[in-house]
N, C-alpha and C positions, 0 to 999 in steps of 0.2 A: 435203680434201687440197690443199696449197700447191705448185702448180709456182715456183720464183721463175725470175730471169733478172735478167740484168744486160749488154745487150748492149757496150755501150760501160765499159771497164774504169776511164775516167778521174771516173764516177758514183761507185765505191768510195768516193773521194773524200769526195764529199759526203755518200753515205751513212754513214760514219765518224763525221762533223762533224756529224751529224743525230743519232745515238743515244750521242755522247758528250755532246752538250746533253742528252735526257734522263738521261745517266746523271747530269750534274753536278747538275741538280736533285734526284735522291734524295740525293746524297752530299751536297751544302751543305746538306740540311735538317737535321741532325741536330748539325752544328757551332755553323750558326750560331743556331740555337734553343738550344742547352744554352748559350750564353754570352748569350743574351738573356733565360733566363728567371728568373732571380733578381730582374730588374726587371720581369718579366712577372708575377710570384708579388707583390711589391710592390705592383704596380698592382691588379690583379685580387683577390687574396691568393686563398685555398684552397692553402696551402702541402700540407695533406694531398693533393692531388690532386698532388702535384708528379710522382712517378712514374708516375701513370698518360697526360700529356701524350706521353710519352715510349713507354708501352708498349703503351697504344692502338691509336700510330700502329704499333708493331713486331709488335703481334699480327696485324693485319690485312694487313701487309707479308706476312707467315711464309704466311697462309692462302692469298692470292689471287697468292702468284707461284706456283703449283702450278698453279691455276687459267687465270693467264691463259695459263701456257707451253701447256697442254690446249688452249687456245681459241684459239690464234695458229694453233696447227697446223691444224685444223679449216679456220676462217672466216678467217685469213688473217692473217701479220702486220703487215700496213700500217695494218689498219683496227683491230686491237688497239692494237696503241701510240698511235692516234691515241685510242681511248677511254681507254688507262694514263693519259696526260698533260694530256687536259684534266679528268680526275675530280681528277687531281694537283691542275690550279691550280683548281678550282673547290674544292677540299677546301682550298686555301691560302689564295683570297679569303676566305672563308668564316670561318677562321679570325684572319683582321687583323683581322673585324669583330667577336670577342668580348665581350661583356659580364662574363663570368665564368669559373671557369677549369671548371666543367662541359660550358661552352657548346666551348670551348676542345677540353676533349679528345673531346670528340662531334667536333668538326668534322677534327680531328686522325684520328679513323676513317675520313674520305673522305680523306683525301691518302692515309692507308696504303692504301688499295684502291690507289690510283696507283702508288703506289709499289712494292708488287706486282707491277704490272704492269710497270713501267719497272727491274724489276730482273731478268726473266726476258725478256722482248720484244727489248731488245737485243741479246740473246746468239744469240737464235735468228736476229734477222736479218744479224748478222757473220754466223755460222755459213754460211747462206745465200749469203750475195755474196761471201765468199771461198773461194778453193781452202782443205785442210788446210796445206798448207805454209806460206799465208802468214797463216793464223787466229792464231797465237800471237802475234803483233806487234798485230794490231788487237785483240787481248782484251788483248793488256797496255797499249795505249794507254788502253780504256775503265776498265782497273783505274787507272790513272794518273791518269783525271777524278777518282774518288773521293777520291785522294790531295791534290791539287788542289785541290778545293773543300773541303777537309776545313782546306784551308792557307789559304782564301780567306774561310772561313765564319767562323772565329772574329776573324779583322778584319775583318769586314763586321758582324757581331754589335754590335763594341763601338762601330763608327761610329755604326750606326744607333741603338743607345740612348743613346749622348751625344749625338749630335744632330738626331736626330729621332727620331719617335714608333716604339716597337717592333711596332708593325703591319707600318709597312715590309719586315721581315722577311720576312712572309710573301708581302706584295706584289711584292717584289723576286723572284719566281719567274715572275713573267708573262711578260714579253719571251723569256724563255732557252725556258722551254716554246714560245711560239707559233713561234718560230723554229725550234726542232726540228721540230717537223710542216711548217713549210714546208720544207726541207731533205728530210726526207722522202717528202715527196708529190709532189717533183721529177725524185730520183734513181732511189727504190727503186721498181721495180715486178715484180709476182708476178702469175701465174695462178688464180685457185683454183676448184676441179671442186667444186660443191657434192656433196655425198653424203650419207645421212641416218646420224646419230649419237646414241648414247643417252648424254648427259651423267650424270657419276657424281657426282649433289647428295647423294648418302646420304654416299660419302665425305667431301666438302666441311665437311656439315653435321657431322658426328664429329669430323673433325682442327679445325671451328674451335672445341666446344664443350671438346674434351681441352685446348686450349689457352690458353681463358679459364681452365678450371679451374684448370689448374696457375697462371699466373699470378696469376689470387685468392689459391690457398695461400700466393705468394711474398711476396703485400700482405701478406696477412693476420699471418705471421710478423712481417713489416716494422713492422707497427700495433700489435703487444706480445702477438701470442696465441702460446700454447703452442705448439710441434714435434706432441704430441702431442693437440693441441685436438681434441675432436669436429669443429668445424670444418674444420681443416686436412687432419686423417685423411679427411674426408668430401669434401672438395675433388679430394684426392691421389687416392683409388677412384673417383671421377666419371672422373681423368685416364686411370687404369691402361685403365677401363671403352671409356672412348671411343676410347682408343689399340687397345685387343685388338677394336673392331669397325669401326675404320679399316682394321685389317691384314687381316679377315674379309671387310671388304669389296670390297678391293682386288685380292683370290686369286680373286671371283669375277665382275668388274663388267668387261663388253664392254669398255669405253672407261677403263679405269680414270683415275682422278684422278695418283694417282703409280704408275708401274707396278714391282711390289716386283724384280721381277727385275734393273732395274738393282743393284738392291745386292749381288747377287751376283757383280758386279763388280767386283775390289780397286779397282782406281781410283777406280768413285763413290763405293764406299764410306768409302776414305779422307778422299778429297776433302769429302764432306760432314761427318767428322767434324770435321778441320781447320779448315774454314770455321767449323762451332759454335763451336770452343773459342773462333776467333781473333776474333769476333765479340763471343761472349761476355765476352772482355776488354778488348777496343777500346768497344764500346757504356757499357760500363756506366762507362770512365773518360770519353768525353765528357759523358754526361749527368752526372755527379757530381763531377767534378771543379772544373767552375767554380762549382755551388753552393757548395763549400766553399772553395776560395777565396775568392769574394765575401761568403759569408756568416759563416761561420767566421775567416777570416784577416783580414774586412774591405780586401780587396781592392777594384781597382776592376774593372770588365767591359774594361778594356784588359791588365789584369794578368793575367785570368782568358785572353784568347785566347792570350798573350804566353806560359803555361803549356800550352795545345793543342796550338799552329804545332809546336814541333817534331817530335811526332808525325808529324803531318800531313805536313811536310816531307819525312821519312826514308820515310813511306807512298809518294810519288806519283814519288821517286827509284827505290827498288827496283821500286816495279811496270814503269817503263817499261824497266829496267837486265834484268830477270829476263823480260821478253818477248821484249827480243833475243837471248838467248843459251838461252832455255828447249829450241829445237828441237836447238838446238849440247850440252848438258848432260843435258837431262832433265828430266823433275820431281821424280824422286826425291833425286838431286840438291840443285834450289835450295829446296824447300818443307821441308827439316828445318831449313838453313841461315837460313829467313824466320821459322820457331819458334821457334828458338833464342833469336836478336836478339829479338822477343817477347817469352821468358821473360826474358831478362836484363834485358830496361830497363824491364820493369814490377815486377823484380824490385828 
């Protein structure tokens, strides 16, 4: 159980500047990798492994930010984000030092433990150190880092492969990481009453195998097999399987993993469908986008960010525009109106 405190209100401050450094690090990664790896696929090749760099990292994000929000609560958020962030840059050194793009996306499975973490950790400790009244400004400031590095990453991207080596890339996460945790371990401090806890690994181990599965199915299509391949059908019932004994498990587990009753709530419930969609069509145009530029249109990796940045741009305007005015409006309100502009300009 976590008591937090924050006696002195001018630490908000810094703790703001502390977990919008990690947020910028999960958001730059995903920018400025998709605009680096055309030349990264070049250098290394295993062009077939190109999606799994990518999905690797996103499956073990989806698993362990469930995980760590569980374990923040518990054992405490200070010392979680401090574990989110350096599994991050240890999962990001790790990766500058590739030999091949298997080594690659193995080492890409330790940043998404990170990043996991550093996407659920955050929230909880705004949540924490501010009042309700004033949380909607500081969650739309950290949606803002997203936007941000999202603006920053693909011209960082195309610096670092024109002129210098694309490892950089991933080296370039150190500084911003260790500064966060110093930032951190300054400002933020919390109480926590140890208590004994039955951790829910049956659920853990389910939602991560339902997850690989489906995602093999989505390879698998990808790589020339059938809709209705034994393969994929076989894939598909592994996912249905380990989803129906995720939910079995969750109705009955002390401590559950995700506890199902939030969704009984129109708002989570919304909200998490929203986030899928909007997710799902944001993700899949920065990974795929600059390969085809670069490789298809014969682009260069300056052309290819030069095609991102706006995105990114209109992302990190709205989010901090739609946190001032969120408590003033609503969310029901500004999140059709954040769809909408979505459908249309990817339309």
């Amino acid at each position: 159980m976590v008591n937090d405190s924050l006696e002195k209100p001018g630490r908000r401050g810094f703790v703001v500047l502390g977990v919008m450094l990690g947020a910028f690090l999960s958001g730059i990664d995903a920018t400025v990798v998709g605009t680096a790896m055309p030349t990264i696929v070049s250098d290394l090749g295993g062009l077939s492994l190109y999606s799994w760099v990518f999905s690797s990292y996103m499956l073990t994000t989806a698993v362990f930010m469930p995980l760590f929000g569980k374990l923040s609560d518990l054992w405490g958020r200070k010392k979680l984000f401090y574990v989110a962030v350096l599994t991050f840059l240890l999962g990001s050194t790790l990766s500058g030092t590739s030999q091949n793009m298997l080594q690659l996306v193995l080492y890409r499975v330790i940043q998404g433990i990170g990043s996991g973490g550093m996407a659920s950790v955050p929230f909880a400790i705004i949540g924490s150190a501010f009042p309700p009244q004033k949380r909607g400004r500081a969650f739309g400031f950290i949606a803002a880092v997203w936007g941000i590095s999202s603006i920053i990453g693909p011209a960082l991207g195309s610096f670092v492969v024109v002129h210098m080596s694309w490892r950089w890339v991933f080296y370039v996460n150190i500084p911003f990481g260790l500064t966060s945790i110093f930032l951190i371990s300054i400002a933020y401090h919390e109480y926590v009453e140890r208590v004994p806890v039955a951790l829910d690994w049956k659920g853990a181990l389910s939602l991560s195998i339902g997850i690989v599965a489906i995602l093999l199915a989505f390879f698998s299509v990808g790589k020339g097999e059938e809709l209705y391949s034994p393969a994929v059908v076989a894939l598909v019932g592994v996912f249905v399987l380990m989803l129906f004994t995720f939910v079995q498990t969750e109705k009955k587990a002390t401590e559950p993993l995700l506890p199902l009753g939030f969704f009984k709530m129109r708002a989570v419930a919304t909200s998490n469908i929203c986030g899928f969609i909007g997710g799902f069509a944001i993700f899949g145009g920065v990974a795929f986008v600059p390969l085809f530029v670069q490789s298809v249109q014969g682009g260069s990796a300056v052309r290819a960010a030069t095609v991102i940045t706006p995105m990114s741009f209109g992302w990190s305007v709205a989010s901090i525009v739609a946190g001032q005015f969120i408590h003033k409006l609503g969310a029901r309100q500004i999140v059709p109106v954040g769809m909408a502009c979505m459908a249309g300009g990817f339309l």
